[in-house]
N, C-alpha and C positions, 0 to 999 in steps of 0.2 A: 884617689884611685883605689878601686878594690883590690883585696890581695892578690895573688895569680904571679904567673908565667909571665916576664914583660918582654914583646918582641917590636923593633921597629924597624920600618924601613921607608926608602923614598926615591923618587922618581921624577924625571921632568917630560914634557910633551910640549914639543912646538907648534906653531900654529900661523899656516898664510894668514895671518887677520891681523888688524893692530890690537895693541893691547886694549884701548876701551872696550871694542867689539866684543873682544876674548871673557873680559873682569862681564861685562853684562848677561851674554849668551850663557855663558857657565854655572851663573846664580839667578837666574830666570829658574828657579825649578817649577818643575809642572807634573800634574799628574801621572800623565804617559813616558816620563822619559826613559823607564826601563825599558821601551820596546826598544830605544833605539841598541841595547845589548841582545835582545833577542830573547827578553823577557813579558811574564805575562803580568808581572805584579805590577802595583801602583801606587802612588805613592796616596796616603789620607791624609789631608795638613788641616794641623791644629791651631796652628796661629802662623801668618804671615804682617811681618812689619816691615818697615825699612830696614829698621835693625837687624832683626831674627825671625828665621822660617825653621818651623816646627813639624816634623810629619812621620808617621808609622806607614811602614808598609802592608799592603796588602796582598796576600799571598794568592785569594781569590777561593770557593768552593768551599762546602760546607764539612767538607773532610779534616782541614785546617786547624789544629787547635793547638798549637804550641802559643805562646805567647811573643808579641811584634815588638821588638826595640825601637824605642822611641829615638829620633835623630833630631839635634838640633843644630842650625848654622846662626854663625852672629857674623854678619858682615860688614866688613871694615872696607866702604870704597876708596879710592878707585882700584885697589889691586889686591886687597885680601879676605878671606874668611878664613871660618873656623870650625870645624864638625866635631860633635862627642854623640858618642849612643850609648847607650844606655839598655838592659833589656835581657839578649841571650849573649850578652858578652859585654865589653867595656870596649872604646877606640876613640883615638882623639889623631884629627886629621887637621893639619897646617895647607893652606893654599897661597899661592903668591903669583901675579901674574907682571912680569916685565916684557918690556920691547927689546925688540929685537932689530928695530927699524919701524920706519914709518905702517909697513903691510906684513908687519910677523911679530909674534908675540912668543913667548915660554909660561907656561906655568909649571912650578915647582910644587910638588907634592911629596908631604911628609906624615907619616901615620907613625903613630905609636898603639897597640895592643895589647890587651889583658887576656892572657888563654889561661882554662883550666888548669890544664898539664902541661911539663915539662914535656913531657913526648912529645908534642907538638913543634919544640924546638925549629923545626925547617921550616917551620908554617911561614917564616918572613920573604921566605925567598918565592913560595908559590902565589901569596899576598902581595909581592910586588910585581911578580909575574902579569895575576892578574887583576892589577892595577893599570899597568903600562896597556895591556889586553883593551880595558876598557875605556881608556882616555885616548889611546891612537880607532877605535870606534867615535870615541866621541867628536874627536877629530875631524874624520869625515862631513858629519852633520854641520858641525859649526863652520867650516870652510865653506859648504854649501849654500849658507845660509849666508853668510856674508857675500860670500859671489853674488847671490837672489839679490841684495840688498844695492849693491854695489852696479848690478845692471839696473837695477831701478830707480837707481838717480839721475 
């Protein structure tokens, strides 16, 4: 880990869906899935296996010139992975996905963080802030999507 500022924190997010649904929908990644946060970027992958998916974001336009943190997942089925990036910053994300019952699931989410500065210090509590933000979004989708799947049986 590079040196820096270490902050962590973590969070859970339940889910109407059983846990296989939850462990497959969540590591499907795909190119567009920032839209579902209300973003324009996308994701570029550089390698996808069973194992590990690899991909840089894209921020889009030729205004653009910081440089893209590369992310990688290695996934452990049927209920974990694992995120590190690498790039403008350092982060390592723990995922675990249990039952809840036959049609509900939780995944646990845990990040740790390398920030520049010590100033940054609170930055854990707005980083889980929006973490929670964007997995109760993601939420929605995936519940939808299992319902979709679920009428179509």
């Amino acid at each position: 880990m590079k040196p820096g500022y270490v902050v962590s924190y973590r969070f859970s997010q339940k889910f109407n869906a059983p846990k296989d649904f939850v462990y497959s929908w969540c590591t499907d990644y795909r190119e567009d899935d920032p839209k579902m946060l209300g973003s324009k970027f996308r994701r570029r992958f550089i390698e996808r296996t069973s194992e590990r998916v690899v991909w840089w974001v894209d921020e889009g336009g030729e205004k653009v010139r910081r440089p893209q943190p590369v992310r990688v997942v290695w996934l452990s089925p049927p209920d974990r992975w694992h995120l590190e990036t690498c790039g403008d910053g350092f982060e390592i994300g723990d995922y675990r996905v249990t039952s809840l019952g036959s049609e509900k699931a939780k995944l646990d989410v845990e990040f740790t963080v390398v920030l520049d500065s010590k100033r940054l210090a609170g930055a854990s509590k707005l980083m889980r802030a929006n973490g929670r933000n964007h997995w109760k979004a993601y939420a929605k989708f995936l519940e939808r999507d299992y319902k979709a799947l679920a009428r179509a049986s």
